[in-house]
C-alpha positions, -999 to 999 in steps of 0.1 A, spaced: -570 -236 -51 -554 -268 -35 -519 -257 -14 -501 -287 -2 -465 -303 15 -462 -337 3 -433 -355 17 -421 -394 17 -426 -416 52 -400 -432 76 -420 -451 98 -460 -450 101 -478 -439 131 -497 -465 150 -527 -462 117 -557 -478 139 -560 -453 155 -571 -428 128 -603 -433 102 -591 -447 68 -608 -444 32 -598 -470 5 -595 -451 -26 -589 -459 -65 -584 -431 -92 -574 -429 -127 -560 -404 -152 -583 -394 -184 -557 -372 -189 -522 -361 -176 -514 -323 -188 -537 -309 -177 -547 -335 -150 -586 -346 -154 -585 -376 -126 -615 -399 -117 -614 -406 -77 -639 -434 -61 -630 -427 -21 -650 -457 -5 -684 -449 -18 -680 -419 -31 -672 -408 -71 -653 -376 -78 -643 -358 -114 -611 -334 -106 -592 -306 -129 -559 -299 -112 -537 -265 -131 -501 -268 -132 -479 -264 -103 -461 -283 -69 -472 -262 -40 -498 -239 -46 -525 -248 -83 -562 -247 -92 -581 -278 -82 -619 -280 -92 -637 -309 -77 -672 -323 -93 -692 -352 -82 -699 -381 -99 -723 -408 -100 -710 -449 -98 -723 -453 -133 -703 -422 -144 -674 -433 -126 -676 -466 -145 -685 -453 -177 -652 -430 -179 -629 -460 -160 -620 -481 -192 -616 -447 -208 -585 -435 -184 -548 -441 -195 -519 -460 -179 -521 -476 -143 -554 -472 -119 -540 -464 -81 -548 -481 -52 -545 -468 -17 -555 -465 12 -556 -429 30 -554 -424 67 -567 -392 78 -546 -378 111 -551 -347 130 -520 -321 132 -539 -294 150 -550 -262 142 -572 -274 113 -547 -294 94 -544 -331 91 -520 -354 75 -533 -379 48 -513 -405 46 -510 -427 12 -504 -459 13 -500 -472 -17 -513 -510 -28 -510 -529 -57 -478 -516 -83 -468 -488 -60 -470 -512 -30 -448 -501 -5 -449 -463 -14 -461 -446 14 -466 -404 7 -481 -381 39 -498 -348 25 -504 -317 46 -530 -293 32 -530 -256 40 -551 -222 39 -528 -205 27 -492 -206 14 -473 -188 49 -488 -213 66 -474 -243 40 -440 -224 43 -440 -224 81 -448 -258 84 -424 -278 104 -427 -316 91 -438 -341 120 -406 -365 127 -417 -394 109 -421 -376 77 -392 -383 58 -375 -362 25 -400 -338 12 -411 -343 -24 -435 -313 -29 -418 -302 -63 -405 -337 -75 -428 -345 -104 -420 -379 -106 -440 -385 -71 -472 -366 -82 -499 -392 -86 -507 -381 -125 -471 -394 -127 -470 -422 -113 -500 -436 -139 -479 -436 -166 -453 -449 -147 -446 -482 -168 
């Protein structure tokens, strides 16, 4: 189960300071979501169910050549990014998207919880701008077909 707060950025942190991952994924298909991740060296087959805040999420690894086998195969745009991973406290961290190639500029920061009192008592850092948790048209499997 994957519960998360995604919200748009104002201004970005000082980003050297936290570890970053370069990341490119892909959609084989968009309802329901079946997305291919590569996160630096690392190849990753996901399921997402439907939902905004709270919706089943079933990760399975995959191997490069797997990863480039199903690539070609995937529909609409491939996403770029690069993610920053900051620490909130208390177990959470921000990741911070920001975006490269078509989406350049688009910068998202996504808060993952344990459970949903915890998302709904969240009080958004001040550089997190307007929150788009249930705005479709900022989920990633959107944006790939984005034309």
């Amino acid at each position: 189960m994957e519960i998360e707060r995604k919200f748009l950025v104002k201004t970005t942190p000082q980003l050297e300071l936290y570890p970053c991952h370069q990341i490119e994924q892909a959609y084989l298909c968009t309802s329901p979501v079946v997305r291919i991740r590569r996160e630096d060296q690392e190849y990753i087959l996901t399921y997402k169910g439907k939902g905004f805040l709270v919706r089943e999420e079933y990760n399975l690894p995959l191997t490069r050549e797997a990863y480039e086998h199903l690539l070609p195969k995937a529909d609409g745009n491939l996403l770029t990014k690069k993610r920053y991973v900051i620490p909130l406290g208390n177990g959470l961290n921000i990741e911070l998207d920001i975006f490269e190639g078509k989406f350049s500029g688009l910068q998202m920061a996504e808060v993952e919880f344990p459970d949903e009192a915890t998302a709904n008592a969240f009080i958004p850092p001040e550089w997190f701008g307007r929150e788009v948790t249930r705005d479709p048209s900022y989920q990633n499997s959107f944006l790939s077909q984005v034309q």
